[in-house]
VOGU-3710 file (C-alpha; in Angstrom, 3 decimals, decimal comma):
1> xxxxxxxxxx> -50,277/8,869/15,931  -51,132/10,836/12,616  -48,584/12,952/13,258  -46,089/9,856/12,981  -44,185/9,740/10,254  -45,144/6,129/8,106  -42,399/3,535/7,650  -42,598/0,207/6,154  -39,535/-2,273/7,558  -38,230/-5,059/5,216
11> xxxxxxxxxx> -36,637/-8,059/6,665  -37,748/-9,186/10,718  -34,856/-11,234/11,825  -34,201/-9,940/15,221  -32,984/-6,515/14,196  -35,872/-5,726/11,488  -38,662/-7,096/14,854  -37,067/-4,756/16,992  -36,866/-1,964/14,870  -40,517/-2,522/13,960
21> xxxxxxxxxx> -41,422/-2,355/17,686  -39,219/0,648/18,551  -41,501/2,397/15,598  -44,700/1,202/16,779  -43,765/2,216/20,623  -43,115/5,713/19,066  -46,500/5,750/17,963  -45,337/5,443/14,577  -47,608/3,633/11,802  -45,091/0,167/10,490
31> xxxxxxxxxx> -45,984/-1,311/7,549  -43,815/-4,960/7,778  -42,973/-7,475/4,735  -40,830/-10,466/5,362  -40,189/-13,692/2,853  -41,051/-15,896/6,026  -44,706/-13,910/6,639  -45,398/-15,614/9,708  -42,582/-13,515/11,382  -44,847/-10,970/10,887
41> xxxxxxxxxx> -47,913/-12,467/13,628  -46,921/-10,863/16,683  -45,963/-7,435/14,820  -49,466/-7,519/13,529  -50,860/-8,277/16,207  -48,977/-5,485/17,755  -50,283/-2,795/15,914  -47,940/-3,730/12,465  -49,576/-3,562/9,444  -48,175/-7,109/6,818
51> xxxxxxxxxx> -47,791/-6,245/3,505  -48,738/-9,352/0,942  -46,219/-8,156/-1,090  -42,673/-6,567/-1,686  -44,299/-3,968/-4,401  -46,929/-3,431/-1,952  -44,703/-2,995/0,863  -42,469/-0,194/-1,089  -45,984/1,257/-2,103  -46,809/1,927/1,095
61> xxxxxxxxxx> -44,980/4,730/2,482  -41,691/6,591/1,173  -39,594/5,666/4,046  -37,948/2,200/3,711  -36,151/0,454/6,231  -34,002/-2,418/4,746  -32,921/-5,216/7,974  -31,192/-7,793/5,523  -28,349/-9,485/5,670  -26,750/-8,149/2,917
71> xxxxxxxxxx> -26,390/-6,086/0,005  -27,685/-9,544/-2,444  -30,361/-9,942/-0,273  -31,158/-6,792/-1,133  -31,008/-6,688/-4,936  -32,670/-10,062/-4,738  -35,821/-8,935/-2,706  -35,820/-5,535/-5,234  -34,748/-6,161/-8,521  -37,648/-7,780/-10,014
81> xxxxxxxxxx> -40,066/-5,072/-8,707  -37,378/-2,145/-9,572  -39,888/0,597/-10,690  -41,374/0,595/-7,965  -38,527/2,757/-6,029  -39,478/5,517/-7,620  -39,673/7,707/-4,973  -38,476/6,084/-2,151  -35,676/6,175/0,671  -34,158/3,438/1,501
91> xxxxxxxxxx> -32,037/3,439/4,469  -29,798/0,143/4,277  -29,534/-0,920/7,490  -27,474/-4,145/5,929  -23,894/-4,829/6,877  -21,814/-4,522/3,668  -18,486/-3,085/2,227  -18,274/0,565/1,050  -18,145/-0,364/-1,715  -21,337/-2,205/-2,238
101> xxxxxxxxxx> -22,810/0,518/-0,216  -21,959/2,589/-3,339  -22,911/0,792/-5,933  -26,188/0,387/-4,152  -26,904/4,099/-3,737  -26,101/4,276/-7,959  -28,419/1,120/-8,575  -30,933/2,721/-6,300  -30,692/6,245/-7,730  -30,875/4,877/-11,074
111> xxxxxxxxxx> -34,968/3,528/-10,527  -35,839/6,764/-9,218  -34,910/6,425/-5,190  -32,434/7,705/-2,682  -30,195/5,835/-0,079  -29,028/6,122/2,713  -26,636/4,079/4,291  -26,635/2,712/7,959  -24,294/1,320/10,070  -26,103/-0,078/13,267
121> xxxxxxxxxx> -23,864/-0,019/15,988  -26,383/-1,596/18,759  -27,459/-5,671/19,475  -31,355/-5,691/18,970  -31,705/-5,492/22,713  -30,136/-2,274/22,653  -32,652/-0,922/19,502  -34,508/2,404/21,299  -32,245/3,446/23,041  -30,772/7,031/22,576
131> xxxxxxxxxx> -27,453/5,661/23,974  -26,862/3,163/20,959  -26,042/4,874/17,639  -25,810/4,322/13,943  -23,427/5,728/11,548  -25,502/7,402/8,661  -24,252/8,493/4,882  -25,512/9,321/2,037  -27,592/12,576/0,704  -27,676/15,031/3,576
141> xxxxxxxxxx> -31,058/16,721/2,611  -32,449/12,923/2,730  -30,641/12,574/6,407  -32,468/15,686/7,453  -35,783/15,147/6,513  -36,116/11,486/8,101  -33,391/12,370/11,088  -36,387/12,055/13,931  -37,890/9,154/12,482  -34,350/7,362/12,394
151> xxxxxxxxxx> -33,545/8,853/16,039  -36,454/6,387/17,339  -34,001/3,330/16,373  -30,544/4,727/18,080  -28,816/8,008/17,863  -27,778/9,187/15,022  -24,312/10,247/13,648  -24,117/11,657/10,115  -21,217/11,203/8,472  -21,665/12,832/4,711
161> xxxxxxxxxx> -22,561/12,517/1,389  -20,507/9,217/0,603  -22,676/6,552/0,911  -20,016/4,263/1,926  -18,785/6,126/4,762  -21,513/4,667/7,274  -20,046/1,515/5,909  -16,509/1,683/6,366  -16,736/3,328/9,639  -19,081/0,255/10,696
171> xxxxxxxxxx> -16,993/-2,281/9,316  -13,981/-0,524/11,418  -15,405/-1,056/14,500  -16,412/-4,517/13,913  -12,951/-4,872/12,975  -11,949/-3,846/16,292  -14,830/-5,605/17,773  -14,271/-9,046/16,725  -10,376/-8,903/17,264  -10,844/-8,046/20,544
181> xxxxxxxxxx> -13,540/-10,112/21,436  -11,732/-13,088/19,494  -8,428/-12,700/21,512  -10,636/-12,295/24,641  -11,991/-16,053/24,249  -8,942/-16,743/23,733  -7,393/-15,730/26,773  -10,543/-17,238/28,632  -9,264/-20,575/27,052  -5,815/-20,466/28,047
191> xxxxxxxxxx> -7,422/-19,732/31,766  -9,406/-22,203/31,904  -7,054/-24,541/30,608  -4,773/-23,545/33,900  -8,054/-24,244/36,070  -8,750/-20,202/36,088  -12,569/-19,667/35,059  -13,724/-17,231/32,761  -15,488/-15,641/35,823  -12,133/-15,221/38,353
201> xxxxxxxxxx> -10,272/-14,018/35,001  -13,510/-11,517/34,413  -12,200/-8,295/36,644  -8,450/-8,858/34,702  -9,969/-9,103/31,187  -11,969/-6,084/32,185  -9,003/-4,016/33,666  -6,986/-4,753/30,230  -9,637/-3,930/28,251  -10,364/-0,462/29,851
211> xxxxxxxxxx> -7,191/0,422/29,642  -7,602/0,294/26,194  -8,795/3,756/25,160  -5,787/5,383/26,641  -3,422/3,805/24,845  -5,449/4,257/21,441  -5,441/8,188/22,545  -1,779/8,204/22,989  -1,213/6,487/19,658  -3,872/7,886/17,448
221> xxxxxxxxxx> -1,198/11,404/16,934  1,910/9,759/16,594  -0,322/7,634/14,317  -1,193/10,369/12,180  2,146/12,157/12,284  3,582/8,656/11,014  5,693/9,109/14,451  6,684/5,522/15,541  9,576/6,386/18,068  10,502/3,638/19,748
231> xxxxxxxxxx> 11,015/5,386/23,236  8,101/4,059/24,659  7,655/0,415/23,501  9,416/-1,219/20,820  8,786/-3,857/18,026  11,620/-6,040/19,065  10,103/-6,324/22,543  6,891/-6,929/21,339  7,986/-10,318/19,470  9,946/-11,671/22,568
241> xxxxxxxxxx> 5,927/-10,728/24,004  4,315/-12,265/21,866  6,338/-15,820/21,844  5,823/-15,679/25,311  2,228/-15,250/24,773  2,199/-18,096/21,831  4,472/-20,656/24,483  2,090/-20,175/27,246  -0,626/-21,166/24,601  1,278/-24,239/23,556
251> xxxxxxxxxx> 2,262/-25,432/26,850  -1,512/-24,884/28,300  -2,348/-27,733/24,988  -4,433/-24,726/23,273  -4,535/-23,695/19,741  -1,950/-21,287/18,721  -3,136/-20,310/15,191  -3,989/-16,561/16,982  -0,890/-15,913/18,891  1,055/-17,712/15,821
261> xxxxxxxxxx> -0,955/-14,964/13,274  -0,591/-11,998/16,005  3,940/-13,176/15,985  4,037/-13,339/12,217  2,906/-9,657/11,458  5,505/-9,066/14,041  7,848/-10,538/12,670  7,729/-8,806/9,096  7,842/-5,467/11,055  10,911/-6,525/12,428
271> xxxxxxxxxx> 11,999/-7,831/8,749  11,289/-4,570/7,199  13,830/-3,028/9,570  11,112/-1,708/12,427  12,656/-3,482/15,479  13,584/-0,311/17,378  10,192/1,254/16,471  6,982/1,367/18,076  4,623/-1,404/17,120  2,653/1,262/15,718
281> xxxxxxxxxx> 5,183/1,011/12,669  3,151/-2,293/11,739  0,705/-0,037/9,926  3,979/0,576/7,410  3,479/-3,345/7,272  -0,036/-2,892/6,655  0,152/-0,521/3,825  2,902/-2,134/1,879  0,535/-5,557/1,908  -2,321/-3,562/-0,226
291> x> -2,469/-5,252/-3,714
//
């Protein structure tokens, strides 16, 4: 174990636990601190070592592992004990914008630490395993020097200096994430309301959904060229769709505020002249909505 690199783990909801058991299973030394210490029993009684308090917790070893909620939580827990992050890394395994992300890194660099920024891309069941991952930015010598260590968690995929890179690309894929998983329920609903469970619908939902990735690989060029030829699909097809989609809703007596919200952006692609364009040409819509 003396080998081990040292880490001390701040916050043990779910995540922080099993990221502190992932380290100890690694033969790692954990030092824990949580505001709730009795979250901290069975760690301790794993092998953890509870710190009484957050200065003594940063004291303990350079390597900091932040599982909070937030970037607040984080300026709450650290603020009044500033000085002592003199020294430190903190790898911000909090969900936040890139922007906060940035500031952080300043406010951090500012009392004498370094940061980097994490973007966990794994449920806490999924924590050790090598098949997971987690977006990482922020210094790259400070990436280097703690890459095993962090490896023990997930992979890892560095993704530069910005510190709110690890950010943005996290909150893209929840963006994704909870879209799809959102419009998922509520096809399940509309089944269900037709006397189809969630479990016959299963293998269809799952067919659509792997089909998926093909279509984002034939988009993502024409994407980037701005190329939104309509000679495969076509915005003005794609309303006629979606009211489809939205009447089958209404007529099945479930709510239609998705399918209503999914027609609308459709609409103003249509409005701003797009009909005989791909639905791609919605990101035009996108753009022109940024304040």
């Amino acid at each position: 174990m003396g080998d081990k690199q040292a880490v001390t783990v701040i916050g043990l909801g779910p995540m922080g636990q099993a990221m502190t058991r992932a380290f100890l299973a690694a033969g790692h030394p954990v030092t824990v601190w949580n505001r709730t210490a009795s979250k901290a029993d069975e760690l301790v009684a794993d092998g953890a070592v509870r710190a009484d308090t957050i200065e003594a917790a940063l004291a303990a070893n350079e390597l900091v592992v932040l599982s909070l909620t937030d970037y607040a939580a984080m300026y709450a827990l650290f603020e009044p004990v500033a000085a002592a992050l003199a020294g430190r890394v903190v790898v911000n395994l909090g969900s936040d914008t890139p922007e906060q992300a940035r500031k952080a890194a300043e406010w951090v660099g500012r009392h004498g630490g370094r940061q980097l920024t994490g973007g966990v891309q794994s449920p806490p069941s999924g924590i050790g395993s090598p098949q997971m991952s987690t977006f990482y930015s922020g210094p790259a010598d400070v990436f280097e020097a703690h890459r095993d260590t962090l490896a023990v968690l997930t992979g890892t995929d560095y993704r530069g200096a910005d510190p709110g890179l690890a950010a943005l690309l996290y909150q893209l894929q929840m963006d994704i994430f909870w879209t799809s998983m959102l419009s998922a329920t509520h096809a399940l609903s509309v089944a269900r309301a037709n006397g189809i469970s969630a479990e016959e619908f299963l293998p269809y939902a799952s067919s659509t959904a792997a089909s998926v990735p093909d279509f984002l690989a034939f988009y993502a060029p024409r994407l980037d060229a701005d190329d939104h030829s309509g000679d495969v699909d076509n915005l003005a097809m794609g309303v006629a769709s979606v009211e489809h989609v939205l009447h089958t809703t209404r007529d099945s007596g479930v709510d239609t505020a998705l399918p209503a919200a999914v027609l609308e952006i459709f609409r103003r692609g249509i409005a701003a002249g797009h009909g005989k364009d791909s639905f791609t040409s919605l990101t035009e819509v996108f753009r022109s909505s940024r304040g």
